[in-house]
ZAPABA-459877 format. One line per 8 residues: number of its first residue (from 1); for each residue x, y, z of C-alpha. Coordinates in Angstrom, 1 decimal, padded with zeros to 4 digits, always signed. Example, Ala and Ser with C-alpha at 12.3 -4.5 7.8 and 13.67 -1.06 7.14 Angstrom:
2
1 = +012.3,-004.5,+007.8 | +013.7,-001.1,+007.1
REM end
This chain:
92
1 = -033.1,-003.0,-006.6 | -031.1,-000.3,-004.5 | -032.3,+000.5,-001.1 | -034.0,+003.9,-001.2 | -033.8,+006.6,+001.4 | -035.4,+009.9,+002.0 | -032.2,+011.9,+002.2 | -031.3,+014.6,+004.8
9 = -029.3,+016.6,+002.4 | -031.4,+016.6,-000.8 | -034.8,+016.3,+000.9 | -036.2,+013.3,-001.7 | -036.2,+009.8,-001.7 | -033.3,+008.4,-003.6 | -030.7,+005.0,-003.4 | -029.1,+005.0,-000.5
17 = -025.4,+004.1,+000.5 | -023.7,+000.4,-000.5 | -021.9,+000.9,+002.9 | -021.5,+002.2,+006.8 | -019.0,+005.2,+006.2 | -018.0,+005.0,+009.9 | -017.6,+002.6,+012.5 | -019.6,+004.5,+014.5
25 = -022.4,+006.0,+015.4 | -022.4,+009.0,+013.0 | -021.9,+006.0,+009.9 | -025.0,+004.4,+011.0 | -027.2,+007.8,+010.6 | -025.4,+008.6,+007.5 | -026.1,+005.0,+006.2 | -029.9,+005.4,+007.3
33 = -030.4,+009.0,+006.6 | -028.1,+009.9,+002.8 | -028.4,+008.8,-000.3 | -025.3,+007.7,-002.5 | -026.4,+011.2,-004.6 | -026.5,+013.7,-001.0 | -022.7,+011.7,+000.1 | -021.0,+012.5,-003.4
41 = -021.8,+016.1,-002.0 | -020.3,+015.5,+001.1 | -016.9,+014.6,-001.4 | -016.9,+017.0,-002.8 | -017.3,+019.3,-000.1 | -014.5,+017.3,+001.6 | -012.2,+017.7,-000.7 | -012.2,+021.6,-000.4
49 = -011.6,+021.1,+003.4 | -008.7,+019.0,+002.6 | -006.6,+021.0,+000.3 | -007.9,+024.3,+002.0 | -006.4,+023.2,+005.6 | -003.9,+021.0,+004.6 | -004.9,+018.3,+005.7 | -002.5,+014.9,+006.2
57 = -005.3,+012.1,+006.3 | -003.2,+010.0,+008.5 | -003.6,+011.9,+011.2 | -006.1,+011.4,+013.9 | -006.6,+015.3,+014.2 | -007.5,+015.0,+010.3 | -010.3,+012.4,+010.7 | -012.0,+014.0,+014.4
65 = -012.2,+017.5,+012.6 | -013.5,+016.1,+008.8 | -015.6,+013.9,+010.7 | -017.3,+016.6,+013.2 | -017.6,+019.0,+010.1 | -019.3,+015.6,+008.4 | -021.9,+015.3,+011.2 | -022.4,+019.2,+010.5
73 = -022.6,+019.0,+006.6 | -025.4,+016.4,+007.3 | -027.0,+017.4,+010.7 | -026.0,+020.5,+011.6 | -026.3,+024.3,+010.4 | -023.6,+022.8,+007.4 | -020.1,+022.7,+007.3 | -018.4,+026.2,+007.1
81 = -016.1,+027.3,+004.5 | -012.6,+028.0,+005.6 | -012.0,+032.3,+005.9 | -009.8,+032.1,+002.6 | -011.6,+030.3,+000.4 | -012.4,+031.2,-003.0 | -014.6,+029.3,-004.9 | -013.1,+028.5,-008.6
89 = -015.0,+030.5,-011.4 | -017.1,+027.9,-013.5 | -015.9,+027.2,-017.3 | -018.5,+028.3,-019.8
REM end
């Protein structure tokens, strides 16, 4: 049976995470706090971040600033969307 969490983003109790997604404090709260459902929307969300900015994930600059906009998504007032962004129209 998963292990169930009352999740931060969604607000309902649902399975959590498989793993710590940081060796840190931050991946210890996320791994407590969100559920496998509420971190897919993290994903998702980070994905925007990364082709809106550029991003070049071997960077350490790339990892401090998706990981302080992580701890915001989650714990914070949310992560903000870049100035430019557009969101893509949704296919009927």
């Amino acid at each position: 049976m998963a292990r169930m969490v009352n999740c931060r983003k969604l607000g309902k109790e649902l399975p959590g995470l498989d793993f710590v997604p940081f060796d840190d404090a931050l991946g210890e709260r996320l791994y407590r706090e969100v559920s496998a459902q509420g971190w897919q929307t993290w994903l998702e969300h980070s994905k925007m971040l990364i082709n809106e900015y550029r991003l070049d994930l071997i960077t350490q600059q790339a990892f401090d600033f998706l990981h302080k906009r992580c701890e915001e998504f989650f714990f914070g007032e949310g992560s903000e969307l870049p100035k430019e962004f557009v969101a893509p129209a949704h296919k009927h």
